[in-house]
DOGU-848104 format. One line per field, with one value per residue (C-alpha): x, y, z; residue in one letter. Coordinates in steps of 0.02 Angstrom, whole numbers. Layout:
<pts>
xx	[X, ...]
yy	[Y, ...]
zz	[Z, ...]
aa	[A, ...]
</pts>
This chain:
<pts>
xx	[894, 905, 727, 674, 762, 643, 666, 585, 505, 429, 348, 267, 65, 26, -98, -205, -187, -401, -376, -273, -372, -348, -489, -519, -703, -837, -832, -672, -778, -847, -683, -667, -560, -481, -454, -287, -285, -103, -139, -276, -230, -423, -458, -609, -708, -773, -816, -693, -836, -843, -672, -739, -807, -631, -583, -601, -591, -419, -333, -221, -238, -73, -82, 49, -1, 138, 20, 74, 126, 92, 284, 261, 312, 299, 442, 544, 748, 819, 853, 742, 593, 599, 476, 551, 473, 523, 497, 550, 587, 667, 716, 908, 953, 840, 952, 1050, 879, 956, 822, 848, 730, 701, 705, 619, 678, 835, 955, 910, 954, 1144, 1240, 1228, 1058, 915, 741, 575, 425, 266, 278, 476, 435, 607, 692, 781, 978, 1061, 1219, 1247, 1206, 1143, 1081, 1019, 870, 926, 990, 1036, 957, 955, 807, 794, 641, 678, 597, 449, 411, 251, 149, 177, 209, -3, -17, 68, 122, 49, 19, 150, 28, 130, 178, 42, -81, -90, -236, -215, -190, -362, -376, -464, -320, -259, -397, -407, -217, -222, -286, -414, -308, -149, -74, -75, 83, 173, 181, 345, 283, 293, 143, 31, 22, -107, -160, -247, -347, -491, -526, -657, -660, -840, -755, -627, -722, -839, -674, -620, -785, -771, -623, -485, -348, -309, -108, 12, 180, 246, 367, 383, 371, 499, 629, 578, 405, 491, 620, 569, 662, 772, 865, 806, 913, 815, 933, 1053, 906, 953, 823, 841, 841, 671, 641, 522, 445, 381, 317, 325, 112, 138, 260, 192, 1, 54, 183, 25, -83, 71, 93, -105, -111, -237, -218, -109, -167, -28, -91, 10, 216, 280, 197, 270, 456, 454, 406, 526, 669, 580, 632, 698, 664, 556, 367, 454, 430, 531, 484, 631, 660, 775, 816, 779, 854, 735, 708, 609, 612, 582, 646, 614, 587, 447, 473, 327, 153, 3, -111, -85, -187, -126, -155, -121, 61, 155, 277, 456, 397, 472, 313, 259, 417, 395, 199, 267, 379, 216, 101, 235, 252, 145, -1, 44, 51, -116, -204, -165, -229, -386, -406, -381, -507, -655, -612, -512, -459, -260, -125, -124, -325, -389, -436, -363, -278, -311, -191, -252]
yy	[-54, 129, 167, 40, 135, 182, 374, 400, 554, 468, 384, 560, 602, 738, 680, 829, 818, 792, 617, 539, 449, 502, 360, 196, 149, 119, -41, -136, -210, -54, 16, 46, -50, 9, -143, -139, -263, -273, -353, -209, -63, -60, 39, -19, 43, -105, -105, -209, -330, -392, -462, -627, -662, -635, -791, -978, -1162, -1208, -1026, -970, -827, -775, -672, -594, -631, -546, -436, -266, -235, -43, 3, 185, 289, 474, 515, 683, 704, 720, 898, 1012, 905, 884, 772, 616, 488, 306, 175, -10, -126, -252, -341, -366, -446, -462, -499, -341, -252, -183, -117, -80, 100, 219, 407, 576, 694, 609, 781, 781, 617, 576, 454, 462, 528, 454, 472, 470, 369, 347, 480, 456, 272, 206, 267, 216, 276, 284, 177, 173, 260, 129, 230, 432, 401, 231, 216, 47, 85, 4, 15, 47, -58, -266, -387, -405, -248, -307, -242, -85, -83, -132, 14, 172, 106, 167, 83, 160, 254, 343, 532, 581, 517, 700, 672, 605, 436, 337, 161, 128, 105, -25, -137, -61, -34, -244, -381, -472, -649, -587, -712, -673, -758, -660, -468, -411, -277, -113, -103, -205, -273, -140, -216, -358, -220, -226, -433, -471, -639, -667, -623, -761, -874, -840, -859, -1009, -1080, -1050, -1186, -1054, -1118, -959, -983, -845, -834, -689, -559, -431, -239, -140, 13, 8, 74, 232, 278, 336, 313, 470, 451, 484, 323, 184, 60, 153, 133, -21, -97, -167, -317, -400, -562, -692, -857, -938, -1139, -1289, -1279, -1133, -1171, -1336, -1266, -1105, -1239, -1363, -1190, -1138, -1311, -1307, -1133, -1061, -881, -852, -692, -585, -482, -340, -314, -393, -542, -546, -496, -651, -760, -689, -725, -906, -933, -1124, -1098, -1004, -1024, -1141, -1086, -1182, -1183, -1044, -924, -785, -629, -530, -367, -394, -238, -252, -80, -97, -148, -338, -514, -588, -777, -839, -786, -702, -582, -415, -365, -170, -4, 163, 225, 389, 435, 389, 215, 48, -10, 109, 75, -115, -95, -15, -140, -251, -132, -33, 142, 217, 107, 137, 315, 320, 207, 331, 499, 387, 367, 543, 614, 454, 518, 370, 389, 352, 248, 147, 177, 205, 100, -42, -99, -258, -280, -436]
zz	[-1109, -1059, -1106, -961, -831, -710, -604, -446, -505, -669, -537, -474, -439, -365, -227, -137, 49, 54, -37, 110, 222, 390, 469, 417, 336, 459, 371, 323, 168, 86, 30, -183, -272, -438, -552, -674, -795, -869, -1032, -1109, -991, -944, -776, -675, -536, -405, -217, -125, -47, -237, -249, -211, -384, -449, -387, -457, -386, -359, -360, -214, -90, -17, 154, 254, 455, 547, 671, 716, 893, 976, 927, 960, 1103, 1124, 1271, 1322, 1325, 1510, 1473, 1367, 1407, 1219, 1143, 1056, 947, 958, 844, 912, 775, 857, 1026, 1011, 1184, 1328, 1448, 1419, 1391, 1198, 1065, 895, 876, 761, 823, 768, 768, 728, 747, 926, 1001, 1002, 1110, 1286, 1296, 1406, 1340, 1481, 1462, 1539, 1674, 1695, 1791, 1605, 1516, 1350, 1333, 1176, 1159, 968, 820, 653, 513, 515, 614, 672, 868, 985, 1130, 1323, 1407, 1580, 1606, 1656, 1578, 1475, 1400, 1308, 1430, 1453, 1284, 1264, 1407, 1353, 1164, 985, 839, 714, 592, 462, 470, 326, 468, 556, 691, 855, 870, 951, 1038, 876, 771, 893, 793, 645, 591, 615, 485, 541, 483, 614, 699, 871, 918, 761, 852, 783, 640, 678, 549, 475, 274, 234, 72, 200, 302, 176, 231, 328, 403, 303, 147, 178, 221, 57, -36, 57, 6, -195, -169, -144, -28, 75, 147, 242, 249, 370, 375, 479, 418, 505, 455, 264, 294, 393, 295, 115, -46, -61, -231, -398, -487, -402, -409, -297, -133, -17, 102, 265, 298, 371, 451, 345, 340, 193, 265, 172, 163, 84, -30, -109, -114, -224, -308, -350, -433, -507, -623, -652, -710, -588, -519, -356, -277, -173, -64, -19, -51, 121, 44, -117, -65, 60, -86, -209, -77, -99, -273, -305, -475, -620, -557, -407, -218, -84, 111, 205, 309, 356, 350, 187, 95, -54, -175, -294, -451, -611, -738, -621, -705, -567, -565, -555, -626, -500, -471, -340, -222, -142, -79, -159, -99, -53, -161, -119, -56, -85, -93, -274, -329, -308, -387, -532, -566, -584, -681, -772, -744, -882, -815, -628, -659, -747, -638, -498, -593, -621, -433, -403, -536, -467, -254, -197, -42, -40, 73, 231, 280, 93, -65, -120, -313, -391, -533, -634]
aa	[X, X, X, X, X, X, X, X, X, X, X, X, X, X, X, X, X, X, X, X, X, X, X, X, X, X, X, X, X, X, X, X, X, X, X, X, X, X, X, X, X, X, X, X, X, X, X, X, X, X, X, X, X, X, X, X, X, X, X, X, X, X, X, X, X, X, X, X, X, X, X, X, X, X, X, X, X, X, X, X, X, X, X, X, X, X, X, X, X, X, X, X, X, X, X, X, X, X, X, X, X, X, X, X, X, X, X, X, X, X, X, X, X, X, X, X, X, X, X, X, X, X, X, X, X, X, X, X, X, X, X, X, X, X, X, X, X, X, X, X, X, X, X, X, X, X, X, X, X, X, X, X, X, X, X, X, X, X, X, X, X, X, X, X, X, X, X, X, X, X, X, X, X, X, X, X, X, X, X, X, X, X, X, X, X, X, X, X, X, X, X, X, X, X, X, X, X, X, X, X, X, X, X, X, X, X, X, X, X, X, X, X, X, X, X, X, X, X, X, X, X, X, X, X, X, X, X, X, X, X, X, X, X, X, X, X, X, X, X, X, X, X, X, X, X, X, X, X, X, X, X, X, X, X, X, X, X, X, X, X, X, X, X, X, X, X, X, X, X, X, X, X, X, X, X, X, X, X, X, X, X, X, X, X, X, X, X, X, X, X, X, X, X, X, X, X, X, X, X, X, X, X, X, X, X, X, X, X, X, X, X, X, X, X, X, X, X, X, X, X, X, X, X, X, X, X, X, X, X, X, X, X, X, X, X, X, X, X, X, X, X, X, X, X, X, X, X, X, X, X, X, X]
</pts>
């Protein structure tokens, strides 16, 4: 029906620059948590280290552990000595030494150029162009890159992150649950930064069966939504892994009604590529173009655990498809008025 269509800019808050958190809490644990509940519209005002009595024997806790790698690099242009930022997403051929990157600023790097790192010991040169910002690059560096990745490499914080970047964030912009053998995200799901591995383990010990599946963030989180008819964005496509584990153990809460709590969208757009059938998950994996805008019929019932998100994300668009935009929409001018502090290092949304 026409009166569900959803715009991009019904979906606008203004958000004052001093709300954005530009440093993560001392303490994962202390940051606020705004509580939606989607049946009365009630708004309610918790501390994130309390989430653990929203949880019951037998419930679910879904996590995303794909671990962010330091996918960064600040390098020049062979002439100009312009300063170019690349993004790595992805290891195409390792033999041939072929990236898939992301560039800024995009107008400035065409075909043919070479790009300096650390000092001028590589360079990357560009071979093909993919999207606007999107380049195939071969690096001039053999073999495993990893480590000088860990060396000269930063973590991809987003653009409305304006300070220097500090060896901090190479903990901090992680989960504590990452899998260390999953480093292919070029940023972490930062709905999990909040966990602690005490507050697991107290949920773990209420009889919550804590599972993951993975999926690894890449080119959606850089390139914003740009068109006011929602259904008219396309994502790309991310690689995912939902196990069997995973599958029958949200299956098994599923058929005996208790809760199943998402945390964060990478999760849920894994699982919703997952779908067997309604309030069914089946073990895959893959690559996955999921979008998710409202008006969306969710196949199976749970509860969503977030952060607050810039506008033009995939990510509001896909938590407004859960809350409904009237709610969403309120739920954020609430934040604002109460100080939440907003995206990737701020508060955290639990919509019941």
């Amino acid at each position: 029906m026409a009166s569900n269509v959803v715009k991009l800019s019904d979906l606008k808050v203004n958000i004052p620059a001093s709300a954005i958190a530009q440093y993560p809490l001392p303490k994962r644990e202390n940051a606020r948590m705004l509580v939606v509940d989607r049946a009365t519209g009630e708004l309610r005002d918790e501390k994130f280290k309390n989430i653990v009595k929203f949880f019951q024997k037998g419930d679910v806790l879904v996590l995303n552990d794909a671990k962010a790698f330091p996918a960064h690099l600040v390098g020049t242009k062979e002439k100009g000595d312009i300063p170019i930022d690349v993004y790595l997403l992805r290891e195409l051929r390792r033999e041939e030494r072929l990236w898939d990157i992301v560039v800024e600023p995009a107008r400035k790097v065409r075909i043919g150029n070479k790009i300096y790192f650390d000092g001028g010991r590589f360079y990357c040169e560009i071979i093909e162009n993919t999207t606007t910002r999107g380049r195939i690059a071969r690096f001039s560096y053999e073999g495993d890159l990893g480590p000088v990745l860990n060396r000269i490499g930063q973590m991809a914080l987003p653009s409305y992150i304006t300070r220097e970047h500090t060896e901090d964030d190479r903990e901090r912009f992680q989960t504590v649950f990452a899998h260390p053998g999953k480093k292919f995200a070029i940023a972490p799901p930062t709905a999990g930064l909040h966990f602690t591995k005490d507050i697991l383990k107290a949920i773990a010990k209420q009889g919550v069966s804590i599972v993951h599946v993975t999926l690894y963030i890449g080119q959606c989180v850089l390139e914003p939504i740009e068109v006011e008819d929602l259904s008219k964005h396309r994502m790309y496509s991310e690689y995912f892994e939902v196990s069997r584990e995973t599958a029958e153990t949200i299956n098994r809460a599923l058929k005996a009604r208790k809760n199943v709590y998402i945390v964060g969208c990478s999760t849920l757009r894994a699982l919703e590529s997952s779908i067997l059938t309604v309030n069914m998950i089946k073990p895959n994996r893959g690559w996955t173009d999921k979008y998710i805008f409202p008006p969306y019929e969710f196949k199976f019932n749970f509860r969503f655990l977030t952060n607050f998100h810039p506008h033009g994300s995939s990510s509001l668009v896909l938590t407004s498809a859960i809350a409904g935009k009237e709610l969403l929409v309120r739920s954020y001018q609430h934040a604002i008025k109460q100080g939440y502090r907003f995206f990737a290092y701020g508060d955290a949304m639990l919509i019941i």
